[in-house]
C-alpha positions as CSV (number, residue, x, y, z in Angstrom):
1,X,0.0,0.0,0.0
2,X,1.1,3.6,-1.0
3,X,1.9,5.9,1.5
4,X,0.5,9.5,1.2
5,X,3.2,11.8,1.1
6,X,2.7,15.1,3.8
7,X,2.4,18.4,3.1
8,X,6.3,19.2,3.6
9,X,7.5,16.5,1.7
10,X,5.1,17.6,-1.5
11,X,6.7,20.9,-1.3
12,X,9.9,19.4,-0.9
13,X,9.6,16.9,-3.9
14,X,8.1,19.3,-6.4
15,X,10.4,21.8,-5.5
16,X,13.3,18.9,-6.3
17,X,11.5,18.1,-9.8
18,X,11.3,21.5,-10.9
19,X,15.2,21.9,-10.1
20,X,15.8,19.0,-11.9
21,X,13.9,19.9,-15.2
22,X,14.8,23.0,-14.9
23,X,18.4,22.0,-14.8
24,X,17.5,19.2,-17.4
25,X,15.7,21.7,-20.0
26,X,18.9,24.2,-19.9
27,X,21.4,21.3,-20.3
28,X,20.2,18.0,-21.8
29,X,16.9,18.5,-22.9
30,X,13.4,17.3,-22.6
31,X,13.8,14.5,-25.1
32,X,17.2,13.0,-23.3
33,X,15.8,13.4,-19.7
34,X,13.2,10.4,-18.5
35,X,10.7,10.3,-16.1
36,X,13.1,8.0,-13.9
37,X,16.1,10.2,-13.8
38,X,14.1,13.1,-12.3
39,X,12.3,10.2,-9.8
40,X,15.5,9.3,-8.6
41,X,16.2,13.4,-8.2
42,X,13.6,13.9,-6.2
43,X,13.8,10.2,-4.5
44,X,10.9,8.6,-5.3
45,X,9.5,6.3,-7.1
46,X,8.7,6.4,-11.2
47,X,4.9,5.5,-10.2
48,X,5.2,8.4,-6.8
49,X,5.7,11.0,-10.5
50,X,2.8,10.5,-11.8
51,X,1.2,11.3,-8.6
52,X,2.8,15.0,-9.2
53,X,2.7,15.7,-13.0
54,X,0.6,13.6,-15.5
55,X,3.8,13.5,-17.7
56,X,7.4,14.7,-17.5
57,X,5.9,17.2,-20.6
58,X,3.6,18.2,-18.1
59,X,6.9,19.2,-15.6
60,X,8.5,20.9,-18.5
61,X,5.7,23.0,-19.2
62,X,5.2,24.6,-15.5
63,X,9.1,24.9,-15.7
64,X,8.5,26.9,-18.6
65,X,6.2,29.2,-17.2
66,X,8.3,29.6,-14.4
67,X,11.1,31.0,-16.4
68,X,8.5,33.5,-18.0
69,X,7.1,34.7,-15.0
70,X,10.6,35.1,-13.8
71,X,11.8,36.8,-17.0
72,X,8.0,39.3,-17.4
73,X,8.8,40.2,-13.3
74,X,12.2,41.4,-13.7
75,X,10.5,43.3,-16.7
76,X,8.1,44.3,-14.7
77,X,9.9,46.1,-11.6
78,X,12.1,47.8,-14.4
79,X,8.8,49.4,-15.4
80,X,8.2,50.7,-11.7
81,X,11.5,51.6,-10.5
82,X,11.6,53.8,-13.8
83,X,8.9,55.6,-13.5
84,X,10.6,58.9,-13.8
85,X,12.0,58.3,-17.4
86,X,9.7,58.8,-20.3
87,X,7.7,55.8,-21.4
88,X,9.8,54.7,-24.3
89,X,12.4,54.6,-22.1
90,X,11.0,52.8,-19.5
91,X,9.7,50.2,-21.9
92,X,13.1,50.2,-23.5
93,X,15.2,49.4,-20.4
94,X,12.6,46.7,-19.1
95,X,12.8,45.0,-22.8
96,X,16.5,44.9,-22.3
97,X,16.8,43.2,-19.1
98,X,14.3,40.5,-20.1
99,X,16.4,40.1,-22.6
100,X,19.8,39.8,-20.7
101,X,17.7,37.7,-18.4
102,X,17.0,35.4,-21.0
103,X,20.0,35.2,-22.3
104,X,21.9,34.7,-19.0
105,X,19.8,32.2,-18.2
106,X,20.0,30.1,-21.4
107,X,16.4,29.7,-22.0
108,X,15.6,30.6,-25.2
109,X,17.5,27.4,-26.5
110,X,15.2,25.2,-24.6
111,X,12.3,27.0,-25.8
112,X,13.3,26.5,-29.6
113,X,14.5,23.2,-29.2
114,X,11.9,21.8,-26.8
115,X,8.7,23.8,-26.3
116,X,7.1,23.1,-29.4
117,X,7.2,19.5,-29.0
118,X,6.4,19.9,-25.3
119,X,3.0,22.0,-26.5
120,X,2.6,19.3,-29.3
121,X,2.0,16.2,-26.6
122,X,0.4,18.1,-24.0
123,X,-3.8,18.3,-24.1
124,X,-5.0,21.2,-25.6
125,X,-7.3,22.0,-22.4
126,X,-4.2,21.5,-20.5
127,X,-2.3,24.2,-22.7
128,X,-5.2,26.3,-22.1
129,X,-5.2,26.4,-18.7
130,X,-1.4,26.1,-17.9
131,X,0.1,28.1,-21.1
132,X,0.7,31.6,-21.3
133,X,2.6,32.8,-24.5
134,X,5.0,35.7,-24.0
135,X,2.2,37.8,-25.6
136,X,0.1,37.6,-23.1
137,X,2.9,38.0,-20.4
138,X,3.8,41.2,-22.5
139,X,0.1,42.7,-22.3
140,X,0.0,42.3,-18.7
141,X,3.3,43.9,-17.8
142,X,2.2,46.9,-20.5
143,X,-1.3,47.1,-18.7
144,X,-0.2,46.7,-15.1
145,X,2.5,49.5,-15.9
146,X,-0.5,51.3,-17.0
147,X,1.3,52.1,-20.7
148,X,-0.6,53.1,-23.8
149,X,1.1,52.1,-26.8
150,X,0.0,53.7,-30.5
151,X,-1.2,50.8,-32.4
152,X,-2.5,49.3,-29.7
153,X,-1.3,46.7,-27.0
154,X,-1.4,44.0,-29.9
155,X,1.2,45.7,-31.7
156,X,3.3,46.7,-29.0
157,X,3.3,42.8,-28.3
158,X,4.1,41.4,-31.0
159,X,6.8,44.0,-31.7
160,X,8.4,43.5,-28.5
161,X,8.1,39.8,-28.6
162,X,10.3,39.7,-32.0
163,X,12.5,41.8,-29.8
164,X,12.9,39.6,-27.3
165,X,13.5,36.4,-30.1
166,X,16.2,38.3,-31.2
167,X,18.2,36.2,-28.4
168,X,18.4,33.1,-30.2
169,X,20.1,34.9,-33.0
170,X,23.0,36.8,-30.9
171,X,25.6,34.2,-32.6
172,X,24.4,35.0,-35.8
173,X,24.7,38.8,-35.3
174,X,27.5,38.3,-33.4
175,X,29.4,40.4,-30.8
176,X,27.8,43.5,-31.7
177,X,25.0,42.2,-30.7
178,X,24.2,44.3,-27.5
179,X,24.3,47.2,-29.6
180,X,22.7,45.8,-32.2
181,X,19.5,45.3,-29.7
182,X,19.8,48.4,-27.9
183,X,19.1,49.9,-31.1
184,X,16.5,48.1,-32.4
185,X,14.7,48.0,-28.9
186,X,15.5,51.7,-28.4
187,X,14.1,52.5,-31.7
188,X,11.0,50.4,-31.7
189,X,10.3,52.0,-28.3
190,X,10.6,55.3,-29.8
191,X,7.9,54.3,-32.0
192,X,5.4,52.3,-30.1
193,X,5.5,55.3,-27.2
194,X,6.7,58.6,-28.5
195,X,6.2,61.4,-25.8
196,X,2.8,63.0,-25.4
């Protein structure tokens, strides 16, 4: 007979798988990490998993959203400890230390190599509920900041999301690329909130 695990040790053992793929998605991958190896991570059993996530995808995915809260809050407090500068400015700097954020952290390669396949096996009801793209993590910083962009928060979205996936191409642009983004970032902000 299974023995029910306490409050404590749940916290403790998710907080072990979520280090684990977390640590998995930035390094390995989702596809070379198994259910077992994160088990033994968190000691327990392969069956004591599925009493925490439905499938390691599952893991991955609140893994994922983890990173994006952690990337849209840094974002976020940019906006409010800058209230003083002009919008486009404001916007500006918070779009540029997502970005360092993302890129220090290393998780735009586990979002293009793994996420779509991740999204592809998990239950679209499931997405529903558990999935928030970086647009709508961009609308809600822009509305809780209380920012009006022209063209609409839709545009402003968009455009600063194809900011942000500028990270996966720093390589390719190579090591120019912090000016390179400034620029385009500083610009686009320019654009999306030009003073009143």
């Amino acid at each position: 007979m299974a023995v029910a695990f306490s409050e404590q040790e749940r916290q403790t053992i998710l907080k072990s798988l979520k280090e684990t793929a977390r640590q998995c998605a930035l390094s390995l991958g989702v596809h070379k990490t198994s259910v077992d190896q994160l088990a033994r991570a968190a000691n327990i059993s392969k069956g004591a998993f599925y009493k925490f996530y439905a499938s390691k995808e599952m893991l991955f995915l609140e893994v994922l959203e983890d990173m994006h809260t952690e990337v849209y809050e840094v974002s976020f407090r940019i906006l409010e400890q800058n209230c003083g500068l002009s919008d486009a400015a404001r916007v500006a700097e918070a779009v540029l230390a997502a970005c360092r954020a993302m890129e220090q952290t290393g998780m735009m390669d586990f979002m293009e190599r793994d996420v779509p396949c991740i999204l592809r096996k998990i239950p679209r009801e499931m997405k529903k509920k558990h999935y928030h793209s970086d647009a709508v993590h961009i609308r809600e910083a822009l509305s809780r900041a209380g920012l009006e962009p022209v063209g609409g928060i839709e545009l402003a979205s968009a455009a600063i999301r194809g900011l942000m996936l500028t990270v996966s191409h720093r390589e390719n642009i190579g090591e120019q690329y912090p000016q390179v983004l400034e620029i385009l970032v500083r610009g686009t902000c320019d654009r999306l909130f030009p003073p009143k």
